[in-house]
N, C-alpha and C positions, 0 to 999 in steps of 0.2 A: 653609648652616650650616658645611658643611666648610672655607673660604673664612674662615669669623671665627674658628673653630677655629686656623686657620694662622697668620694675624695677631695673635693674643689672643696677652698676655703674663701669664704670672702667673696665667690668668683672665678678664683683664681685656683690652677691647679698646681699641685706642690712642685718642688723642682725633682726633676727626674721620674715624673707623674706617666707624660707620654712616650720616656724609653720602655717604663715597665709593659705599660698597657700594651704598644706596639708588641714587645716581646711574647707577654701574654696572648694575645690573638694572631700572633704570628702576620702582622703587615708593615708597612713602612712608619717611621716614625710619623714623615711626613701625612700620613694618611689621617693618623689621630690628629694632628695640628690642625689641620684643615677642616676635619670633621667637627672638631672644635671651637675653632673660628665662622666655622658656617652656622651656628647655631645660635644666635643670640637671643633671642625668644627664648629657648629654655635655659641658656643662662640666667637670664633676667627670672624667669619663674619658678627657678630650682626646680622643673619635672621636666621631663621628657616633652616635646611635639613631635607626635609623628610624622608631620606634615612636613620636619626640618631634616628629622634623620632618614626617610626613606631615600632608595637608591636614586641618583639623578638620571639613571640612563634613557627615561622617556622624555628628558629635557634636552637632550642630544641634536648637536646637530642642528642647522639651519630651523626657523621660526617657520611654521606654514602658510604659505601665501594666500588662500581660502579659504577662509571661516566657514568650519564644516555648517555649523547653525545655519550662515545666511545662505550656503548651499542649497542645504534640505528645503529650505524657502523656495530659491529659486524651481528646483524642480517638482515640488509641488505643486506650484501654478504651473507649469509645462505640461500641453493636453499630454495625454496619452498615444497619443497617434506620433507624437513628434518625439518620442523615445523609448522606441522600441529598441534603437541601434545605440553605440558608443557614439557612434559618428552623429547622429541624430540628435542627441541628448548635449553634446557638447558645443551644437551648433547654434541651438536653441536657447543655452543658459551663456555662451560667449565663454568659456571654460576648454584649457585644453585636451585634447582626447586620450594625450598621455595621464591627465590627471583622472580622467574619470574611471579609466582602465585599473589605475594605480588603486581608490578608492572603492571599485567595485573586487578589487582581488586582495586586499588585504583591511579592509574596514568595515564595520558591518552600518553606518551613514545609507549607502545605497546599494542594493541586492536585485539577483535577475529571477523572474519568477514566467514561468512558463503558462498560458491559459490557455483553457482547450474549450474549444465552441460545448453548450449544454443545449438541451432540448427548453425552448420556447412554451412553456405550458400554460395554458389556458387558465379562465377561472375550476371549470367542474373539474380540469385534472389537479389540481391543486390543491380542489376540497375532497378527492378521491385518495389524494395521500395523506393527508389529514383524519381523514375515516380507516383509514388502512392501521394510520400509527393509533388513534386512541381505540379500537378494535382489539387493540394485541395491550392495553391497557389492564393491569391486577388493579380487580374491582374490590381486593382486600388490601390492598396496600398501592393505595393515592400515590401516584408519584414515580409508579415502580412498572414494570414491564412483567407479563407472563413469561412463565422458562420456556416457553414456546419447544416442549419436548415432542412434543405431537406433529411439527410439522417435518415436512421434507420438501426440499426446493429442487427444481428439476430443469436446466435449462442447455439450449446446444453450444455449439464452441466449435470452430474450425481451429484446429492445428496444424503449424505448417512447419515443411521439414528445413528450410532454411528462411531468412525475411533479408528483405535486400537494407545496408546501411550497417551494417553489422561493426561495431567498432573494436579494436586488435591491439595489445600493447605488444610494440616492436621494439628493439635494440636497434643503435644508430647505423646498421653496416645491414640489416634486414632488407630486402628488398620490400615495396607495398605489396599485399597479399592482391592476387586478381581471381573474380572469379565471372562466370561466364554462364551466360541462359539465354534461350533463343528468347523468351520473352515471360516475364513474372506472369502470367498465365498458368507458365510452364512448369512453375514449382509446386512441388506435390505437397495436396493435403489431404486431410480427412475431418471427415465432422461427427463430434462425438455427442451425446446426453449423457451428462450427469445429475447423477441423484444423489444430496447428501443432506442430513439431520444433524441433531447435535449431541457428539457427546455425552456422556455417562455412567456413573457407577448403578448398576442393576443391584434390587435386593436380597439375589443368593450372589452377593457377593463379584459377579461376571462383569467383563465392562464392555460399553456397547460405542464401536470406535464413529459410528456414526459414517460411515461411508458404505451408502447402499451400493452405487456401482457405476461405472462408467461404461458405456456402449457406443461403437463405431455404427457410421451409416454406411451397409455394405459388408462386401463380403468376397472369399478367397477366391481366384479361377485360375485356372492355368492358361497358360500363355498358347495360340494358333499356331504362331507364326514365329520363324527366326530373327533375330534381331542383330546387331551387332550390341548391346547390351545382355541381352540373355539370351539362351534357344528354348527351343519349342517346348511347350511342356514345365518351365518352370512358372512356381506360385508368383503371383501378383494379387494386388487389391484393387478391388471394383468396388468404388464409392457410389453410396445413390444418392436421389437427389432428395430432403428432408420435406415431404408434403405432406396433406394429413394423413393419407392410407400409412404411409412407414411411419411417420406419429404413433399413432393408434396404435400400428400392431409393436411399436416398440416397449409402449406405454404396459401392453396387456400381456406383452408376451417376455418381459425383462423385469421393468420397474415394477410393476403390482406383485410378482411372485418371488420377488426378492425381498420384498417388504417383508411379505408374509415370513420368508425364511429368516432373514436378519432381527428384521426390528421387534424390540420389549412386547413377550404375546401380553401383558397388560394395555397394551396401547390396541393391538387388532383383536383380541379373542379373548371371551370371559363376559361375563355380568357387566361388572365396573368399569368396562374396557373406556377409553378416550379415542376417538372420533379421531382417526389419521387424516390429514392434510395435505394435499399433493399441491403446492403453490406452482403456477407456472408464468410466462408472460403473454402477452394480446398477440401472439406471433400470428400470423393467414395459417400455419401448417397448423396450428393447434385446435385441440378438436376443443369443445365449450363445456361449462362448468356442468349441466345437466344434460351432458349423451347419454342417451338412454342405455346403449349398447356397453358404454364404460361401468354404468351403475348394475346392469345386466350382469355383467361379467363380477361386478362385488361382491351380489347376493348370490352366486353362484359359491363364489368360494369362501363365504360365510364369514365376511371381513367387512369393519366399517370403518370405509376409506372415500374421500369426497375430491374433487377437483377445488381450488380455489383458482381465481387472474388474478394476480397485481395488480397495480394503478399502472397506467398506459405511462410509458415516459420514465417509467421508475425502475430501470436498471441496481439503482445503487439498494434497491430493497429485496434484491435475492444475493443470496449468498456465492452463488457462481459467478454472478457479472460483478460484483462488490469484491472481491479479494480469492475467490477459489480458483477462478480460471487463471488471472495473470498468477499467481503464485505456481499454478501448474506449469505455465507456459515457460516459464522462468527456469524450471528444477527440466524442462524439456530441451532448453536451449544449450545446456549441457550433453545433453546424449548426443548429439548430433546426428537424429537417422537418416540413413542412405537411400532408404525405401520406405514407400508408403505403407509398407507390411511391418517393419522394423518400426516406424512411428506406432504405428497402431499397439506391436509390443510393448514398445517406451512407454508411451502414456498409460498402459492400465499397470505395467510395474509402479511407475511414481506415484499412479493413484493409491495402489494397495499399498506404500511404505509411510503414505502421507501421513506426519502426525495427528494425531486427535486432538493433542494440545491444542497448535495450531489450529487448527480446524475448530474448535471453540471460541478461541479467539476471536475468530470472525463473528462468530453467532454473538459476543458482546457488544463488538464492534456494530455490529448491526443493528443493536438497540439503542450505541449511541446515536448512530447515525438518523433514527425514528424521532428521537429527542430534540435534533437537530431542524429536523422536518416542522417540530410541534414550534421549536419555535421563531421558525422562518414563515410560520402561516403556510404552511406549504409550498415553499415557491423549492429553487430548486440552487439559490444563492448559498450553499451554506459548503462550508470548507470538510472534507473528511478528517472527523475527531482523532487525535492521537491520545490512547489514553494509561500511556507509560505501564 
């Protein structure tokens, strides 16, 4: 258009103006003529309007019957309870269910968002997450969150070796996959503790991946009895049940001397050392911030190391209920093990390949998430931050 613009005299384009051009862009004569003709505004202004020469093909086709605008009206006064469904929603606003379908799969007007029940919290638990987030506040810089190098977050996890609803892309000649369980009871799990921190470049250069270690409740036995799955004598797993005594002794007998071997000795040993943080949650199995027998066991091994809780309710402010565990679960649902002994395998290989990057990640995520907290007043309304 700009091109006939230049050439046009008067208005008017010279004779044998739209063979050229056609020829030159290689279209129909007819195409320049039109294009042409459809333009009388930049005619009239000798410049371009974009508004004349853009492609027509979003003007295509029949006029739309409902104004997406008075749409969104209507379905914003439509409670919540009355559109949950296609069917619902269309019965509601007098709209039909082909159109809303049509709208929710190719427009972005109206969108399906999934809400999952949260924990109802009180006043004091909401000023407990409040205390939790400006706690972990740099008293040197207003505004900003501690690297929070010191702490290590420790919390259980069932994994399970299959989950019923599993969804399958098939080909049209595929039969439906079947599978078969005397009763979801019946699917094997196991329940793990993990312990992880964050990330790090140490200063002789070493880097510290920040994954203390993951531990099964339970342990190997050989099999009594024949089966028609296995005979006698072969290994299985014997899960136990997570109460304070296997607390404790997993706590003292895993987590505190793996600290000691992995984690930065300027954080456990030294003069200047920094004060390690064992964060956990209000669980019944967990033993309390001041056992004596846990701080017994410190000054024994000449380490200073402290229990903290969390705010009751505040799953989303440990790093394994916030993004560790489902990301585990996830890189799990892959292997597919067969046995409980083969999960227990699976999960500490995925653990030990897990990225550190990754695993960083969360611990930012986790500060926005604090920020989020501060400024919800603590309640518990607040969207997990995406922060590209």
């Amino acid at each position: 258009m700009g091109m006939m613009l230049g050439i046009a005299v008067n208005g008017e384009l010279p004779h044998g103006a739209q063979t050229n051009l056609s020829k030159k862009f290689r279209v129909a004569p007819r195409t320049v003529a039109r294009l042409w003709k459809g333009c009388p505004q930049s005619r009239a202004q000798g410049m371009v309007v974009l508004k004349e020469v853009l492609s027509k093909k979003n003007n295509r086709g029949s006029k739309l019957k409902w104004d997406r605008q008075e749409l969104t009206e209507l379905v914003k006064a439509t409670p919540l309870a009355n559109r949950m469904t296609e069917r619902d929603l269309s019965a509601e606003i007098e709209v039909p269910k082909s159109t809303v379908h049509t709208i929710l799969a190719n427009e972005p007007t109206l969108r399906r968002k999934k809400v999952y029940l949260k924990p109802t919290l009180n006043e004091e638990q909401m000023v407990a997450r409040l205390d939790y987030c400006l706690d972990h506040e740099d008293r040197n810089s207003p505004g900003f969150f501690v690297d929070m190098m010191n702490r290590v977050h420790v919390d259980e996890k069932w994994f399970h070796m299959m989950r019923d609803g599993n969804c399958y892309i098939l080909t049209e000649e595929e039969p439906d996959p079947e599978h078969f369980c005397r009763h979801k009871s019946y699917i094997g799990k196991v329940m793990f503790l993990s312990a992880v921190a964050r990330p790090r470049f140490l200063p002789d250069g070493t880097y510290f991946d920040g994954k203390i270690g993951i531990w099964p409740f339970g342990r190997i036995k050989l099999a009594i009895n024949n089966s028609c799955n296995r005979p006698a004598g072969t290994p299985e797993w014997e899960s136990f049940t997570c109460n304070s005594d296997v607390y404790w002794q997993c706590l003292i007998s895993y987590v505190l001397p793996t600290i000691i071997d992995k984690f930065p000795s300027m954080y456990v040993f030294g003069e200047g050392r920094r004060e390690v943080i064992i964060q956990q949650d209000g669980a019944g199995s967990h033993i309390r911030e001041n056992d004596a027998e846990f701080k017994e066991a410190c000054e024994e091994l000449g380490v200073s190391v402290r229990l903290m809780t969390q705010p009751a309710q505040s799953p989303d402010l440990n790093i394994n209920d916030l993004a560790f565990f489902a990301s585990l679960a996830s890189l799990m649902k892959q292997r597919k093990p067969k046995t409980e002994l083969q999960l227990v395998e699976f999960v500490q290989e995925e653990f030990a390949r897990y990225s550190p990057t990754v695993l960083n990640k969360m611990w930012l995520t986790h500060m926005a998430v604090m920020n989020e907290i501060l400024k919800c007043d603590g309640n518990d309304a607040h969207k997990l931050p995406h922060l590209n």
